[in-house]
N, C-alpha and C positions, 0 to 999 in steps of 0.2 A: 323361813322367816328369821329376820335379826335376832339375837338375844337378848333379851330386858333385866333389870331387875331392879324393883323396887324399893323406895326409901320414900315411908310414909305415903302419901297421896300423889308424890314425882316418881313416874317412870324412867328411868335412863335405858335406852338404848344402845348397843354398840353397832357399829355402821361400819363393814369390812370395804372398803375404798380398793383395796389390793393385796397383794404378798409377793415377794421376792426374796434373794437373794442379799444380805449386804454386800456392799463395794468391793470391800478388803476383808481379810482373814481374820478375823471375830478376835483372835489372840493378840492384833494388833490395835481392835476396837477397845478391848480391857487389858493392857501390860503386865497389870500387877496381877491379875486373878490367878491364885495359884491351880493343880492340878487337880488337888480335892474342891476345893470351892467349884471347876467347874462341871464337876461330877456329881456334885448335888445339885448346883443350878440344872444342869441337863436329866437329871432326877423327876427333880419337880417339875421345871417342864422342857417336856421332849418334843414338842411339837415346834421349837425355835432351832433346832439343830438337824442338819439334812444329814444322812446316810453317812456323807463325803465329810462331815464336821464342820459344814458352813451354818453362817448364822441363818438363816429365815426367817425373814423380817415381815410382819403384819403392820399394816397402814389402817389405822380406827380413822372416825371421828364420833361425838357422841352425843345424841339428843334427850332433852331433857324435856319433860310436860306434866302437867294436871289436868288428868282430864283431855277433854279435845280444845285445851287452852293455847297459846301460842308456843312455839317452842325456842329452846334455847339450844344453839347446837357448838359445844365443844371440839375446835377446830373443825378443817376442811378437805382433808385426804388431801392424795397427789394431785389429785388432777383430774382435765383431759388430754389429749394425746399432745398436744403445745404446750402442756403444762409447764410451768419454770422447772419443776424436779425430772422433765423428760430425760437427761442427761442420766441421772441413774437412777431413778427410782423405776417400778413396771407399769407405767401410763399405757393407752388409758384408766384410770380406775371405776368404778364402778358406783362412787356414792349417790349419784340419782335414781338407780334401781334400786340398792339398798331401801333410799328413805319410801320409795315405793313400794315397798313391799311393808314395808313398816308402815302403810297407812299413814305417812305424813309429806301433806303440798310445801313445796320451796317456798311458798307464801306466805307457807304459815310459821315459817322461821322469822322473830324480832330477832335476837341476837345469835351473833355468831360471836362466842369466845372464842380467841389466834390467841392458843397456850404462849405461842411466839410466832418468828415470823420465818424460820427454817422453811424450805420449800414444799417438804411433804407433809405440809400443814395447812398451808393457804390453797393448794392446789383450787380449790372449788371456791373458796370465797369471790365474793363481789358481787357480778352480775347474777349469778346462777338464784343468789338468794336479793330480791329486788326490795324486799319490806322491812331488811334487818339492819341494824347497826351492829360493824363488827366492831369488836371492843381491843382495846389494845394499849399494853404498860408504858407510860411517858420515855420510860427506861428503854425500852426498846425501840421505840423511834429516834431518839437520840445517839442509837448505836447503829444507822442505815448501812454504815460502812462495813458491816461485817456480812449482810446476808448477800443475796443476790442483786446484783447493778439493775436489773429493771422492775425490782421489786418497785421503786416508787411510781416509775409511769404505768405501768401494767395493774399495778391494784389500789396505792395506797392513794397518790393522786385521783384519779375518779372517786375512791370513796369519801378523800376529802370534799372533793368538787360538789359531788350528790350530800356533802351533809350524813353521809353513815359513818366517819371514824368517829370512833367513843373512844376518847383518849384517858384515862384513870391513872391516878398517883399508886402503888400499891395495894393493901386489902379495899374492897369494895363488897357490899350486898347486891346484887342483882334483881332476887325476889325473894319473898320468903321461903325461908328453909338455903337459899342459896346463895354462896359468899363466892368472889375472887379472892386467892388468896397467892401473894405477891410470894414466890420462892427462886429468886436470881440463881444463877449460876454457869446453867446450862445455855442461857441466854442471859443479857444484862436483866432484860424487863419479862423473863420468863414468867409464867404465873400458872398456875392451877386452880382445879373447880373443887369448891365441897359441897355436896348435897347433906344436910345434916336436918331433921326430925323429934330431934332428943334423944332418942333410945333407940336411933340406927344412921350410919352415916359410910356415905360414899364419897372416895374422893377421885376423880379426875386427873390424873398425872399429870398428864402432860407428859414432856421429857425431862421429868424431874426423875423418875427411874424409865429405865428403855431395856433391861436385861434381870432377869431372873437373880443374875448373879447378883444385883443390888436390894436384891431382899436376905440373899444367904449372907453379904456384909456391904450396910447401904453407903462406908466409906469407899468403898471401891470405885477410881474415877473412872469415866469413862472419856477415849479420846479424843471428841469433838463436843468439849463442853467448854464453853469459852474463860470461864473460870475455875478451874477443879476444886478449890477450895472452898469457895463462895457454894457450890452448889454441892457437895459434901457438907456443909452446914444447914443448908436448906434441904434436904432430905435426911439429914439423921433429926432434925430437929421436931421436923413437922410429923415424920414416920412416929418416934418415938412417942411425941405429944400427942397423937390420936391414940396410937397403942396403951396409951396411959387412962385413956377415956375409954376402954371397953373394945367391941370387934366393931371392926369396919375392913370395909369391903375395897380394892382400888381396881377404877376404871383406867385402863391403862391400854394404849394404842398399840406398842409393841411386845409385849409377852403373848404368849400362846390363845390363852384363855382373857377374852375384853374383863372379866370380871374374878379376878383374882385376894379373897380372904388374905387382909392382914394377916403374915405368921407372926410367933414368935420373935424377936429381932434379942441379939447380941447386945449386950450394954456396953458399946463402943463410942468414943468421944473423936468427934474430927480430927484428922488427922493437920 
Protein backbone atom coordinates (compact mmCIF):
# COMPACT_ATOMS: atom_id res chain seq x y z
CA UNK A 1 0.00 0.00 0.00
CA UNK A 2 1.20 3.68 -0.76
CA UNK A 3 2.12 5.76 2.21
CA UNK A 4 -0.19 8.46 3.72
CA UNK A 5 0.06 10.86 6.11
CA UNK A 6 -2.26 12.88 7.63
CA UNK A 7 -2.93 16.79 8.25
CA UNK A 8 -6.07 17.41 10.00
CA UNK A 9 -9.10 15.64 8.18
CA UNK A 10 -6.87 15.62 4.40
CA UNK A 11 -5.07 12.44 3.69
CA UNK A 12 -1.93 12.99 1.46
CA UNK A 13 -0.74 10.12 -0.21
CA UNK A 14 2.54 9.48 -1.85
CA UNK A 15 2.07 7.71 -5.34
CA UNK A 16 5.69 5.94 -6.46
CA UNK A 17 5.32 6.43 -10.55
CA UNK A 18 9.05 5.00 -10.79
CA UNK A 19 12.85 5.18 -9.82
CA UNK A 20 15.91 5.40 -11.65
CA UNK A 21 19.03 6.30 -12.13
CA UNK A 22 19.73 10.30 -12.90
CA UNK A 23 21.34 11.22 -16.41
CA UNK A 24 24.55 12.67 -15.26
CA UNK A 25 26.89 12.32 -12.34
CA UNK A 26 24.93 13.84 -9.31
CA UNK A 27 28.42 16.04 -8.62
CA UNK A 28 27.53 17.69 -11.87
CA UNK A 29 23.73 17.96 -10.90
CA UNK A 30 25.12 20.17 -7.47
CA UNK A 31 28.80 21.83 -8.49
CA UNK A 32 28.93 23.66 -5.44
CA UNK A 33 28.03 20.94 -2.75
CA UNK A 34 31.09 20.36 -0.95
CA UNK A 35 32.44 16.72 0.33
CA UNK A 36 31.04 17.19 3.91
CA UNK A 37 27.73 18.47 2.97
CA UNK A 38 27.36 15.39 0.72
CA UNK A 39 28.26 13.06 3.48
CA UNK A 40 25.51 14.22 5.44
CA UNK A 41 23.09 14.55 2.86
CA UNK A 42 23.86 10.67 2.04
CA UNK A 43 23.61 10.41 5.84
CA UNK A 44 20.35 11.32 6.20
CA UNK A 45 19.22 9.75 3.18
CA UNK A 46 20.95 6.76 1.80
CA UNK A 47 18.41 5.37 -0.12
CA UNK A 48 19.12 8.24 -3.13
CA UNK A 49 22.75 7.06 -3.59
CA UNK A 50 23.55 3.67 -5.29
CA UNK A 51 26.59 1.43 -4.29
CA UNK A 52 28.39 3.06 -7.41
CA UNK A 53 27.77 6.91 -5.92
CA UNK A 54 24.91 7.55 -8.50
CA UNK A 55 22.11 9.67 -7.64
CA UNK A 56 18.61 7.44 -7.62
CA UNK A 57 16.09 9.30 -8.33
CA UNK A 58 12.31 8.64 -7.17
CA UNK A 59 9.33 9.95 -9.51
CA UNK A 60 6.15 10.88 -6.80
CA UNK A 61 3.00 12.31 -7.50
CA UNK A 62 0.58 13.06 -4.54
CA UNK A 63 -3.12 12.78 -3.74
CA UNK A 64 -4.82 14.74 -1.54
CA UNK A 65 -8.80 13.91 0.15
CA UNK A 66 -11.35 14.21 2.88
CA UNK A 67 -12.92 11.52 3.35
CA UNK A 68 -14.08 9.61 0.03
CA UNK A 69 -14.36 13.42 -1.23
CA UNK A 70 -12.96 14.23 -4.53
CA UNK A 71 -9.22 14.33 -4.79
CA UNK A 72 -6.61 16.63 -5.74
CA UNK A 73 -3.58 14.98 -7.11
CA UNK A 74 -0.19 16.89 -7.03
CA UNK A 75 1.63 16.33 -10.35
CA UNK A 76 1.60 13.26 -12.76
CA UNK A 77 4.73 10.99 -12.76
CA UNK A 78 6.66 10.12 -15.87
CA UNK A 79 4.35 8.51 -17.66
CA UNK A 80 3.46 5.66 -20.02
CA UNK A 81 5.91 4.04 -22.07
CA UNK A 82 5.48 7.31 -25.01
CA UNK A 83 5.68 9.24 -22.21
CA UNK A 84 7.48 12.71 -23.28
CA UNK A 85 10.20 11.86 -20.28
CA UNK A 86 10.79 8.45 -22.37
CA UNK A 87 14.16 9.80 -23.37
CA UNK A 88 15.51 9.60 -19.88
CA UNK A 89 13.42 9.04 -17.31
CA UNK A 90 12.44 4.78 -16.39
CA UNK A 91 8.87 4.72 -18.31
CA UNK A 92 6.71 2.97 -18.00
CA UNK A 93 5.67 4.17 -14.51
CA UNK A 94 3.38 2.79 -12.47
CA UNK A 95 0.95 5.59 -11.14
CA UNK A 96 -2.41 3.71 -12.13
CA UNK A 97 -1.62 0.85 -10.02
CA UNK A 98 -0.31 2.93 -7.37
CA UNK A 99 -3.79 5.08 -7.15
CA UNK A 100 -5.23 1.43 -7.16
CA UNK A 101 -4.03 0.36 -4.63
CA UNK A 102 -4.73 3.41 -2.77
CA UNK A 103 -8.40 3.03 -3.16
CA UNK A 104 -8.69 5.92 -5.48
CA UNK A 105 -10.76 5.88 -9.34
CA UNK A 106 -9.00 8.44 -12.05
CA UNK A 107 -12.49 9.86 -11.78
CA UNK A 108 -12.55 10.80 -8.81
CA UNK A 109 -9.39 13.19 -9.32
CA UNK A 110 -10.95 17.26 -9.87
CA UNK A 111 -7.55 18.62 -9.85
CA UNK A 112 -4.48 17.85 -10.93
CA UNK A 113 -1.80 20.45 -9.64
CA UNK A 114 1.52 20.53 -12.62
CA UNK A 115 4.09 21.82 -9.80
CA UNK A 116 5.51 22.68 -13.51
CA UNK A 117 5.67 21.50 -16.64
CA UNK A 118 9.14 19.47 -16.72
CA UNK A 119 8.26 16.08 -18.31
CA UNK A 120 8.55 13.88 -15.21
CA UNK A 121 5.70 15.59 -13.95
CA UNK A 122 3.02 15.75 -16.54
CA UNK A 123 3.68 12.24 -17.65
CA UNK A 124 -0.04 10.99 -16.72
CA UNK A 125 -1.96 14.23 -16.87
CA UNK A 126 -4.80 14.71 -19.33
CA UNK A 127 -6.64 12.06 -20.58
CA UNK A 128 -5.81 9.45 -18.00
CA UNK A 129 -7.65 11.92 -15.43
CA UNK A 130 -11.12 12.90 -17.65
CA UNK A 131 -13.19 14.91 -14.60
CA UNK A 132 -10.11 17.15 -13.39
CA UNK A 133 -8.79 20.43 -14.33
CA UNK A 134 -5.19 20.67 -14.22
CA UNK A 135 -4.06 23.84 -12.90
CA UNK A 136 -1.19 25.70 -14.00
CA UNK A 137 1.00 29.12 -13.25
CA UNK A 138 0.33 31.99 -15.99
CA UNK A 139 4.25 32.08 -15.48
CA UNK A 140 4.78 29.07 -16.90
CA UNK A 141 2.77 29.05 -19.86
CA UNK A 142 4.45 32.07 -20.97
CA UNK A 143 7.74 30.36 -20.82
CA UNK A 144 6.70 27.21 -23.46
CA UNK A 145 9.91 27.69 -25.02
CA UNK A 146 11.80 26.12 -22.45
CA UNK A 147 10.23 22.75 -21.82
CA UNK A 148 9.62 20.08 -24.38
CA UNK A 149 8.31 21.18 -28.18
CA UNK A 150 5.32 18.91 -28.02
CA UNK A 151 4.49 19.67 -24.82
CA UNK A 152 1.56 22.06 -26.41
CA UNK A 153 -0.06 19.54 -28.88
CA UNK A 154 0.25 16.45 -26.77
CA UNK A 155 -1.23 17.99 -23.40
CA UNK A 156 -1.79 21.47 -23.07
CA UNK A 157 -3.77 22.22 -26.32
CA UNK A 158 -6.48 19.30 -25.74
CA UNK A 159 -6.70 20.39 -22.22
CA UNK A 160 -7.39 23.81 -23.37
CA UNK A 161 -9.74 22.58 -26.06
CA UNK A 162 -11.75 20.27 -23.44
CA UNK A 163 -11.94 23.39 -21.06
CA UNK A 164 -9.55 21.64 -18.05
CA UNK A 165 -6.40 24.21 -18.13
CA UNK A 166 -7.02 26.25 -14.83
CA UNK A 167 -4.62 28.90 -15.43
CA UNK A 168 -3.78 31.05 -11.93
CA UNK A 169 -1.62 34.22 -11.31
CA UNK A 170 0.56 33.00 -8.18
CA UNK A 171 -0.63 32.07 -4.49
CA UNK A 172 -4.21 30.47 -4.93
CA UNK A 173 -6.56 28.45 -2.26
CA UNK A 174 -7.83 25.49 -3.76
CA UNK A 175 -9.99 24.20 -0.89
CA UNK A 176 -10.02 24.49 2.55
CA UNK A 177 -7.04 23.87 4.44
CA UNK A 178 -5.35 24.01 0.81
CA UNK A 179 -3.33 26.81 -0.90
CA UNK A 180 -1.06 27.00 -4.16
CA UNK A 181 1.79 28.56 -3.34
CA UNK A 182 3.68 30.42 -6.23
CA UNK A 183 7.78 29.73 -5.62
CA UNK A 184 9.51 30.48 -9.28
CA UNK A 185 12.91 29.47 -9.89
CA UNK A 186 13.20 26.14 -10.67
CA UNK A 187 10.63 26.92 -13.26
CA UNK A 188 9.44 30.50 -14.17
CA UNK A 189 5.73 29.48 -12.99
CA UNK A 190 6.92 26.80 -10.56
CA UNK A 191 4.53 26.32 -7.62
CA UNK A 192 3.91 24.11 -4.65
CA UNK A 193 1.14 22.65 -2.41
CA UNK A 194 0.58 23.44 1.41
CA UNK A 195 -1.79 21.37 3.28
CA UNK A 196 -2.09 23.38 6.49
CA UNK A 197 -4.97 22.66 9.54
CA UNK A 198 -3.56 25.12 12.07
CA UNK A 199 -1.56 23.08 14.22
CA UNK A 200 -0.01 20.81 11.40
CA UNK A 201 1.06 21.38 7.95
CA UNK A 202 2.49 19.68 4.90
CA UNK A 203 4.07 21.00 2.16
CA UNK A 204 4.26 19.59 -1.29
CA UNK A 205 7.61 20.56 -3.19
CA UNK A 206 7.52 20.36 -5.97
CA UNK A 207 11.02 20.67 -7.43
CA UNK A 208 11.43 23.54 -5.21
CA UNK A 209 13.95 21.12 -3.25
CA UNK A 210 14.95 17.69 -5.42
CA UNK A 211 18.21 16.58 -3.18
CA UNK A 212 18.70 15.98 0.48
CA UNK A 213 21.60 18.20 0.10
CA UNK A 214 19.05 21.21 -0.17
CA UNK A 215 17.91 20.64 3.29
CA UNK A 216 21.72 20.24 4.80
CA UNK A 217 22.13 24.11 2.90
CA UNK A 218 18.79 25.08 0.99
CA UNK A 219 21.15 27.65 -0.99
CA UNK A 220 22.81 25.16 -2.81
CA UNK A 221 21.79 25.44 -6.64
CA UNK A 222 20.97 22.80 -8.36
CA UNK A 223 21.90 22.50 -12.18
CA UNK A 224 18.63 22.46 -14.20
CA UNK A 225 16.91 25.24 -12.41
CA UNK A 226 16.13 27.74 -14.88
CA UNK A 227 16.92 30.56 -12.40
CA UNK A 228 19.34 29.69 -9.56
CA UNK A 229 18.90 32.72 -7.80
CA UNK A 230 15.14 33.27 -8.04
CA UNK A 231 14.78 29.71 -6.80
CA UNK A 232 17.40 29.96 -4.00
CA UNK A 233 15.13 32.73 -2.80
CA UNK A 234 12.00 30.82 -2.99
CA UNK A 235 13.20 27.90 -1.02
CA UNK A 236 15.20 29.60 1.64
CA UNK A 237 12.40 31.85 2.15
CA UNK A 238 9.34 29.58 2.17
CA UNK A 239 11.57 26.62 4.02
CA UNK A 240 12.62 29.17 6.77
CA UNK A 241 8.92 30.90 7.07
CA UNK A 242 7.24 27.41 7.76
CA UNK A 243 10.19 26.50 10.04
CA UNK A 244 9.32 29.54 11.92
CA UNK A 245 5.69 28.35 12.32
CA UNK A 246 6.39 25.15 14.20
CA UNK A 247 7.12 21.24 12.48
CA UNK A 248 6.01 20.56 9.37
CA UNK A 249 6.27 17.82 7.29
CA UNK A 250 7.56 18.01 3.09
CA UNK A 251 5.95 15.96 0.57
CA UNK A 252 8.66 15.79 -1.76
CA UNK A 253 8.73 13.56 -5.11
CA UNK A 254 12.57 13.01 -5.12
CA UNK A 255 14.15 12.37 -1.69
CA UNK A 256 14.25 8.77 -0.44
CA UNK A 257 11.41 8.91 1.94
CA UNK A 258 7.79 10.84 0.10
CA UNK A 259 7.34 12.29 3.55
CA UNK A 260 10.26 13.82 4.98
CA UNK A 261 10.09 16.19 8.79
CA UNK A 262 11.35 19.76 8.39
CA UNK A 263 14.97 19.70 9.95
CA UNK A 264 16.57 22.10 11.55
CA UNK A 265 17.83 24.60 8.77
CA UNK A 266 21.13 26.96 8.92
CA UNK A 267 20.26 30.82 9.14
CA UNK A 268 21.61 31.47 5.68
CA UNK A 269 20.53 34.43 3.49
CA UNK A 270 20.55 33.87 -0.48
CA UNK A 271 23.24 34.00 -2.01
Amino acid sequence: MPLTHTVGSITVTALLDGAGPFFQPRAEAFPDATPEQWHEADRRDPDTVTPDGRWWLPFRAFALRTGDGPVTLVDAGIGPADALAASWAPVPGRLPAELADAGIDPADVRTVVLTHLHTDHIGWAGPHFPNADHLVQRAELAALELFHPELPARLLGPLRAAGRLRVVDGDTTLTPGVRVLSTPGHTPGHQSVLVDDGDDRLLVTGDLLVHTLQLVDPTLAYAHEENPSEARASRTALLHSLADHGATTLATPHLGHPFTPLPHLPRLSPR
